[in-house]
C-alpha positions as CSV (number, residue, x, y, z in Angstrom):
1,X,91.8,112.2,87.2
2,X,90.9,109.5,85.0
3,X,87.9,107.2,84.7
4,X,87.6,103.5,85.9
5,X,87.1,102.4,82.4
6,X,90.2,103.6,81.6
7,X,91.7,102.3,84.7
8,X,91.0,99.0,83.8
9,X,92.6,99.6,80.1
10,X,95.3,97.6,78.9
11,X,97.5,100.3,78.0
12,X,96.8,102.0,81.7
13,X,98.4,98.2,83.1
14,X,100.7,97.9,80.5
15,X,102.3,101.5,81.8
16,X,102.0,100.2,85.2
17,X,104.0,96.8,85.4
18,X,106.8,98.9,83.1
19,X,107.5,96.1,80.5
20,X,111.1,97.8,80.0
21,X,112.7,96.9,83.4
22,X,111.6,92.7,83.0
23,X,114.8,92.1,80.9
24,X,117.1,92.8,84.0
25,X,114.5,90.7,85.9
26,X,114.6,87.6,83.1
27,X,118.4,87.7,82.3
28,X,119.6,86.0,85.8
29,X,117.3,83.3,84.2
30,X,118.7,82.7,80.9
31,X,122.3,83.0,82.5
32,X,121.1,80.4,85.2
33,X,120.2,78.5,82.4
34,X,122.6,78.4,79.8
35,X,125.1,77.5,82.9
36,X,123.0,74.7,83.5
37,X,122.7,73.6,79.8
38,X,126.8,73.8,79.5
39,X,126.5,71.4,82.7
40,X,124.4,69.2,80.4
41,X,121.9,69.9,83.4
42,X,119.2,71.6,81.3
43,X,115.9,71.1,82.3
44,X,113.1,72.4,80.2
45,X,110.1,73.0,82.4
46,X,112.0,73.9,85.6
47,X,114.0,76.6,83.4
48,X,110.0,77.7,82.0
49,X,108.8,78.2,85.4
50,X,112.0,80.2,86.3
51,X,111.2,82.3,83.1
52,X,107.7,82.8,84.5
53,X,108.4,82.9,88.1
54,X,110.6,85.9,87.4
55,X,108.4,88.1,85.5
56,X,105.7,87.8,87.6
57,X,107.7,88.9,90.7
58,X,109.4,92.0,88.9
59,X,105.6,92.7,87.9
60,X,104.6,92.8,91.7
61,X,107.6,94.7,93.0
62,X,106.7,97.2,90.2
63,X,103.1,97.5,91.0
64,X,104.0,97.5,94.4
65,X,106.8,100.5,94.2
66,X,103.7,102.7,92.5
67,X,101.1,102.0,95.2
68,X,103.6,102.7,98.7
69,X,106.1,105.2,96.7
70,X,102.4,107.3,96.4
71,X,101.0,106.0,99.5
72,X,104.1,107.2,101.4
73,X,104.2,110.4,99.7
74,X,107.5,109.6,97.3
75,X,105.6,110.3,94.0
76,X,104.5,113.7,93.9
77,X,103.5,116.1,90.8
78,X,107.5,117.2,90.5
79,X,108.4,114.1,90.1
80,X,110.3,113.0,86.6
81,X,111.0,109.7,84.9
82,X,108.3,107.2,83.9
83,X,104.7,107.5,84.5
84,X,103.6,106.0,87.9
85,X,99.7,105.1,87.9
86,X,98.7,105.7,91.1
87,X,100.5,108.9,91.3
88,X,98.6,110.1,88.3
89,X,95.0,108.5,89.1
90,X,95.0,106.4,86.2
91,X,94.8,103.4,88.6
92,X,92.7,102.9,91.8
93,X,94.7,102.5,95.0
94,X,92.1,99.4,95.6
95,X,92.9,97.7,92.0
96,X,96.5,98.0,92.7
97,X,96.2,96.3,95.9
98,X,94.3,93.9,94.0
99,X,96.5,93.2,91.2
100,X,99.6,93.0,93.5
101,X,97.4,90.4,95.4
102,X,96.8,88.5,92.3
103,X,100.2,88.5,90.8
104,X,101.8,87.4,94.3
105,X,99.7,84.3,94.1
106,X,100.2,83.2,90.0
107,X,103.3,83.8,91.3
108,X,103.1,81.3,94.1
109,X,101.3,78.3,91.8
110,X,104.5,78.5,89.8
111,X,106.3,78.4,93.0
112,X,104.5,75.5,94.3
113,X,105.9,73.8,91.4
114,X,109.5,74.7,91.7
115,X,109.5,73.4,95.3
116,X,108.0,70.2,93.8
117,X,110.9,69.7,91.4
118,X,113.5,71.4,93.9
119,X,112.6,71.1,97.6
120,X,112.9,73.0,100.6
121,X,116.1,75.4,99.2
122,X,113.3,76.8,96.7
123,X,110.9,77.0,99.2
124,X,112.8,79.4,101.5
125,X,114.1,81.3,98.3
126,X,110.7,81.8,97.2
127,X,109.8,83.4,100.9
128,X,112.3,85.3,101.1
129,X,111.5,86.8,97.5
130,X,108.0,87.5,98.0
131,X,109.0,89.6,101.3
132,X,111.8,91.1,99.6
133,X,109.1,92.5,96.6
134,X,106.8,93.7,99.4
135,X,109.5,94.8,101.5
136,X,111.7,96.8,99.5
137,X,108.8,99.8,98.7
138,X,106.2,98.5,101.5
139,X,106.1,97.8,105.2
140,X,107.0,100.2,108.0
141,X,110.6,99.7,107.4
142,X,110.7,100.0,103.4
143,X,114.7,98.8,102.4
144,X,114.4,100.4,99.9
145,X,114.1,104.1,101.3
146,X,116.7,103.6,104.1
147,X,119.9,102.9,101.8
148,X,119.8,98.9,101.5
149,X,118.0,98.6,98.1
150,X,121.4,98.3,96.5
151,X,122.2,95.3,98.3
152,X,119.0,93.7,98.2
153,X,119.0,93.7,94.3
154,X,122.4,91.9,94.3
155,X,121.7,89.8,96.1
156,X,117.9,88.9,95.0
157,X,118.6,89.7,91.0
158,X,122.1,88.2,91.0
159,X,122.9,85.4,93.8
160,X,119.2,84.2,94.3
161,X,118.1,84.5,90.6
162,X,120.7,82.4,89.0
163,X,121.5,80.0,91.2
164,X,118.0,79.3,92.1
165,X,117.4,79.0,88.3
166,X,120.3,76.6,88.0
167,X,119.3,74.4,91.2
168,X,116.1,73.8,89.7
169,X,117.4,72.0,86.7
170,X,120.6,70.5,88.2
171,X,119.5,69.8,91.6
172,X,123.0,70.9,93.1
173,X,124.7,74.3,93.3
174,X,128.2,75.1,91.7
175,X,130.8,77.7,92.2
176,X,130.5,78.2,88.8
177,X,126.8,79.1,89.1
178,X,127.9,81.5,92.3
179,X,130.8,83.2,90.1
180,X,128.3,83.9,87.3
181,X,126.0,85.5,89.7
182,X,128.1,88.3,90.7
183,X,128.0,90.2,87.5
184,X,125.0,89.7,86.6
185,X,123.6,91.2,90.1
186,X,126.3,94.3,90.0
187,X,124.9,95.2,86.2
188,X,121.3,94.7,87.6
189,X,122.2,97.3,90.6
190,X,124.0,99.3,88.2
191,X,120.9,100.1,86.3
192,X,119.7,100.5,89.9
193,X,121.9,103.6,90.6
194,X,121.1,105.4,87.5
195,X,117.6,105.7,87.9
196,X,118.1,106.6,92.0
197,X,120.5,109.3,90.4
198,X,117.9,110.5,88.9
199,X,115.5,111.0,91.4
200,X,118.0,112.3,94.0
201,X,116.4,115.7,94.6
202,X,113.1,114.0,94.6
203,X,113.9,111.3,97.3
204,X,115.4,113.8,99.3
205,X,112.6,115.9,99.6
206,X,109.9,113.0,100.1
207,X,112.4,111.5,103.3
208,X,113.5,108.4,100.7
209,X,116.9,108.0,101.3
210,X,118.0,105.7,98.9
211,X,121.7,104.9,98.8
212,X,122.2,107.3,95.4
213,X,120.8,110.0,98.1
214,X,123.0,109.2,101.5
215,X,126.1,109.4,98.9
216,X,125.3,112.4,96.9
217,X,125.3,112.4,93.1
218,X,129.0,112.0,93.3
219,X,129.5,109.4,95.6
220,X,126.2,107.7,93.4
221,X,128.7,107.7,90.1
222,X,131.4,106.1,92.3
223,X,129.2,103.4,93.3
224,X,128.2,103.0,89.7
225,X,131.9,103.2,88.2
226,X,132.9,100.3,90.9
227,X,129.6,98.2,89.8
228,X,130.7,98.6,86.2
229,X,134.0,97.8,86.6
């Protein structure tokens, strides 16, 4: 176990948000973006918020996998890819609730903006992604460990992210902006499937049946061939 000084270190939170999965969380925003800047639709501080308004949501559904994947008993001692905090003691299970409070509500301030400049479509978008972070790892019915966390990262890291990033500049939705979408959110659930390939055996034995472990680790590269391809 480790002390609470160190559990209030900046290296122990820096491990926990995992600064190497935000790219796939900011990219629907520079895509949402740069299709509203080709629309001559570009909108500075909207397209900011977006930037911020994503980060700090892939920060809570990160913090938020650690504290139910070890609350639920997911994260044990044999399993293997990056450090998870709460797992390993290096964070309190009461900080992390904490910090997962906090970020939720920076992350709502910069909502509260967004629906200013965008209305009630960025309202419900904004609901539905703060359920979707808690929802996917938390809850009593996690989506995450009963085969639908594919479909929810399409659809919240593709469809939702850049569209809702290019409504908020242009006020008005494209097919262009939908057609962008779509590879975007297959790459993002393609990174997805590798790491649940990874933790197949893992998953299986916690009861996490993610959709890498209903199909098997062959049906898992299928799934990733079709969402490369």
């Amino acid at each position: 176990m480790y002390t609470d000084r160190e559990s209030l270190s900046i290296k122990s939170w820096i491990i926990a948000i995992r600064p190497r999965t935000l790219p796939a969380a900011l990219s629907p925003v520079f895509v949402g973006s740069a299709v509203a800047f080709a629309d001559n639709a570009f909108r500075t501080l909207p397209a900011v918020a977006a930037f911020v308004g994503a980060i700090l949501l892939q920060i809570a559904v990160n913090l938020a996998n650690d504290y139910f994947d070890f609350t639920k008993g997911v994260d044990s001692d044999t399993r293997v890819g990056p450090i998870r905090v709460t797992q390993k003691g290096i964070i309190s299970l009461a900080m992390m609730r904490y910090a997962i409070g906090v970020i939720l509500c920076l992350s709502s301030v910069i909502g509260v903006y967004l629906i200013y400049v965008g209305g009630w479509p960025i309202f419900a978008i904004g609901i539905a992604s703060i359920i979707a972070a808690l929802a996917y790892s938390g809850g009593p019915y996690p989506l995450g460990s009963h085969g639908m966390g594919d479909l929810m990262v399409f659809i919240f890291f593709g469809l939702v992210a850049v569209c809702g990033t290019y409504y908020v500049q242009a006020l008005r939705l494209t097919y262009v902006a939908v057609i962008v979408s779509i590879p975007i959110g297959l790459l993002i659930t393609a990174i997805l499937v590798v790491n649940n390939m990874r933790d197949i055996e893992t998953d299986r034995e916690a009861m996490k049946y993610t959709l890498a472990v209903i199909l098997g680790k062959k049906g898992a590269k299928i799934e990733y061939f079709m969402l490369m391809n």
